[in-house]
Structure formats: C-alpha cells, structure tokens
C-alpha positions in Angstrom: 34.2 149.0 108.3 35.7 146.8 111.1 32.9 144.2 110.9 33.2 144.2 106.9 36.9 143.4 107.8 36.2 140.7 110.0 33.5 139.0 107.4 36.2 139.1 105.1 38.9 137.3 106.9 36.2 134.8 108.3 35.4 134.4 104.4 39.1 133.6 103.7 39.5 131.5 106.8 36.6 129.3 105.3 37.9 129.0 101.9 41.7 128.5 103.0 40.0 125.6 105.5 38.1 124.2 102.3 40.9 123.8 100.5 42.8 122.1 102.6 39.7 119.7 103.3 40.2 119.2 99.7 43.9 118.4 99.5 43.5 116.0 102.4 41.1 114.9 99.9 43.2 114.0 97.0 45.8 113.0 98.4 43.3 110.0 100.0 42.0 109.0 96.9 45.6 109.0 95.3 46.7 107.1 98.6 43.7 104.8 97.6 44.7 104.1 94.0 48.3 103.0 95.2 46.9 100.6 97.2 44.7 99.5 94.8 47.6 99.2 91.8 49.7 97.4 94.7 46.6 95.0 94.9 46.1 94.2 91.3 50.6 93.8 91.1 50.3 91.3 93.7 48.5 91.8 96.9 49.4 93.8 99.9 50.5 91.0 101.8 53.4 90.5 99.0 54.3 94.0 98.5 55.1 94.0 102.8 57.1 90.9 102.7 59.3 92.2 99.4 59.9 95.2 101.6 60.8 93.8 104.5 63.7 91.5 102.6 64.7 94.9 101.3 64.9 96.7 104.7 66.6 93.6 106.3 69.3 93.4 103.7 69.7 96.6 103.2 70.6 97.2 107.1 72.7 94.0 106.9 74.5 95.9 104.5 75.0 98.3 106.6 76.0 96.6 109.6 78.8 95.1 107.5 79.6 98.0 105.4 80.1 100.0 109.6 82.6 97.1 110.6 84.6 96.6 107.5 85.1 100.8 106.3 82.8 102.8 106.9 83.5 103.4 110.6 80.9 106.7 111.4 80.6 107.7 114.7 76.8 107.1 114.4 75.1 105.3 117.1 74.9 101.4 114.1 74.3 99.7 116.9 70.5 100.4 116.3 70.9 98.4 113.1 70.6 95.6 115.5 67.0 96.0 116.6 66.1 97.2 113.6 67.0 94.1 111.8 65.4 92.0 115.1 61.6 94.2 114.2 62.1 93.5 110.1 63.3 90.5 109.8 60.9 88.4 107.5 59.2 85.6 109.6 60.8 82.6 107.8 64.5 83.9 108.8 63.3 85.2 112.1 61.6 82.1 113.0 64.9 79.9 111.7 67.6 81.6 113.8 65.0 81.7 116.5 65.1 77.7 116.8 67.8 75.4 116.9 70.3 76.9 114.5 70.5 80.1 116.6 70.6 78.8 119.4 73.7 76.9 118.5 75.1 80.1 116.9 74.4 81.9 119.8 76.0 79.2 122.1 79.7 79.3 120.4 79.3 82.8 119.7 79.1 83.1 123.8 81.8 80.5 124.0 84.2 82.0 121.9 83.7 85.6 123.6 84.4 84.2 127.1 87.2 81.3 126.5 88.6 82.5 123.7 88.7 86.9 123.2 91.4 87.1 121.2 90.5 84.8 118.4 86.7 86.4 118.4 86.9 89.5 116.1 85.8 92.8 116.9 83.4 93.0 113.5 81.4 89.8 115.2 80.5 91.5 117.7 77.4 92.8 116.1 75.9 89.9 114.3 76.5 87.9 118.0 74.6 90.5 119.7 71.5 90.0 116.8 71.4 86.1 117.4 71.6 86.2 121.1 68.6 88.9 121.0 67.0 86.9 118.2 67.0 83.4 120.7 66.7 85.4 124.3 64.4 87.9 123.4 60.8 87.1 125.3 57.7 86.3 123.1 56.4 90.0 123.8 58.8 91.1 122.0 59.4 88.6 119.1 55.9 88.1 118.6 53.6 91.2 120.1 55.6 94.0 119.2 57.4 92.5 116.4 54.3 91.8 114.6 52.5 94.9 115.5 52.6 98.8 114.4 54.8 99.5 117.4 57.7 97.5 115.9 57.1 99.7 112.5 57.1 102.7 114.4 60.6 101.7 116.2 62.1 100.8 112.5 60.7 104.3 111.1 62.6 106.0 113.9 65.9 103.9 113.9 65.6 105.1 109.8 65.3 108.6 110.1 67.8 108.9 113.1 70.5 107.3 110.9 69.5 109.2 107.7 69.7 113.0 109.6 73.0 111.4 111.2 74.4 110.7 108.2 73.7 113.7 106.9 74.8 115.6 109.0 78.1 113.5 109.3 78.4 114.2 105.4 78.2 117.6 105.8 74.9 118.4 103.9 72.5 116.6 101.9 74.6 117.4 98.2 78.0 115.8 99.9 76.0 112.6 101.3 75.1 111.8 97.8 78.5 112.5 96.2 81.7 111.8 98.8 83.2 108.2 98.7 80.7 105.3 99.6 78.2 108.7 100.1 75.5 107.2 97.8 75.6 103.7 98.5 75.2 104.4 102.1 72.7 107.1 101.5 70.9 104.4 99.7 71.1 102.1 102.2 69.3 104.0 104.6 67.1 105.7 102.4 66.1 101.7 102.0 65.5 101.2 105.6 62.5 104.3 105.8 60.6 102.2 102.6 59.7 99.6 104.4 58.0 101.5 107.8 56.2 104.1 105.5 54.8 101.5 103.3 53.6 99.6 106.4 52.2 102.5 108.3 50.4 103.8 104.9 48.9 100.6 105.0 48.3 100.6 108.5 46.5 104.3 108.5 43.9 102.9 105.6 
C-alpha cells in the first residue's frame, strides 16, 4: 500500500514537472512572437532607443515634478543615475562634450561664489551634468552600455515604485490621490525600458 502511495506521488511529481516544462514553454514561444512583431514594427534596435527617450523623460519628469510639488520623502536622488545609465547616446554624448562641460563649470561657479542666487531645485540637474562630464569611461561607456547598467535602472524602478506605494498608502490610493496617477505613471514608465532590455537580453 505504501509503495503504491509513493508511485502515485512520484506519478504526480512527474506530470506537475511536465507541465510546468510546458508553460516555460509557451511562454518562450509567446516571448518569441513579441520579438518577432517588434521586428517586423521596426527592428529591435528602434524599439530600445524609443524606450529609452521614454524612461529618460519620464524620470526627468520626475526629477522636476520632486523639486517643484511633489516633495516625497523617497530617496529621488536615484533619479540621477538612473537618467546617467538611460540616457540615449546622442544626448548623453552632447552634455558629455563641450556643452556640459560649460554647464557643469558655472553650475560649480554659481554654487561656490554665489549660494544664495543658486536655487535649491538645481541642485539635482547640477549633480547629473557634473556626473555626466566627470564620470570615468567605465562607467559612461562599459557599464552604461552593458546589462549591468539595465539591471541598476530595473532596481532604481522598482525601489521607487514599492516606495511610492507604500508612501500612498496602498496600491488603490497611488492611482487615485492628487498627482497619484501621474506619478504612478511616471515610474511605472521607468520599469518599461529595463524589462524590454533584459527580455531582449535573455533571448
């Protein structure tokens, strides 16, 4: 009786194990198809940079929307890198030369000779040039370019969206207090670009 048992759960082990081979399965083919739909729309390559002007403008957004009236007590200073690891190439590479380093030059001025006519809301976007022009070539280049820096945005996006959250007071109340769903949005933004990557990435 007690081996019959133990055939029988070996028998359901099997076919619980089977089917969940299977729904790995489908959900590969159906990863697959995206891809392939992507493709046909208009590459992969295009699909990548399209979300990575989203991401960047959407945490720009939110950079701006923190200084201005939002005002959480999350941690929005992670906005920072996260824009530095999305930034598309073309504006990365333009604040990177010259212009930032100019930018970055009379921001620095301005903080040290003159404080009191530097606002505090600059503070952020004069930390992103200085890390845009300063930041070493492993960093603007290696990682930036690499699934490390997708990994780093992925985090920076779910920190924020459980934060916010949680600073809402539950899921319902992020989507319906004052500026709940525009925020919400905003973050819910910054997680596309990271899972798109890293699906693209895994296949």
């Amino acid at each position: 009786m007690g081996r019959l048992n133990y055939l029988a759960m070996k028998t359901d082990d099997q076919v619980a194990a089977e089917l969940i081979s299977s729904d790995f399965n489908e959900l590969k083919i159906a990863a697959k198809k995206l891809v392939n739909d992507a493709t046909r729309l208009g590459g992969l390559g295009f699909g990548t940079s399209f979300l990575k002007w989203v991401a960047s403008f959407a945490a720009i957004y939110l950079l701006i929307l923190d200084r201005t009236n939002w005002r959480s007590n999350m941690l929005t200073a992670l906005l920072v890198p996260y824009i530095f690891f999305s930034f598309p190439s073309v504006l990365f590479n333009f604040f990177r030369g010259e212009v930032g380093r100019w930018i970055a030059f009379i921001a620095v001025v301005l903080r040290l000779f003159f404080p009191r006519h530097f606002p505090d809301w600059l503070d952020m976007p004069g930390s992103l040039i200085l890390l845009l022009v300063v930041a070493p070539s492993f960093f603007a280049h290696t990682l930036k370019d690499s699934w490390v820096g997708v990994v780093i945005c992925l985090l920076i996006g779910c920190y924020l969206l459980q934060e916010h959250i949680r600073a809402s007071g539950g899921f319902r109340n992020s989507f319906t207090q004052g500026h709940g769903i525009s925020n919400t949005l905003g973050i819910v933004l910054l997680l596309v670009y990271p899972v798109w990557a890293l699906v693209l990435h895994l296949i």
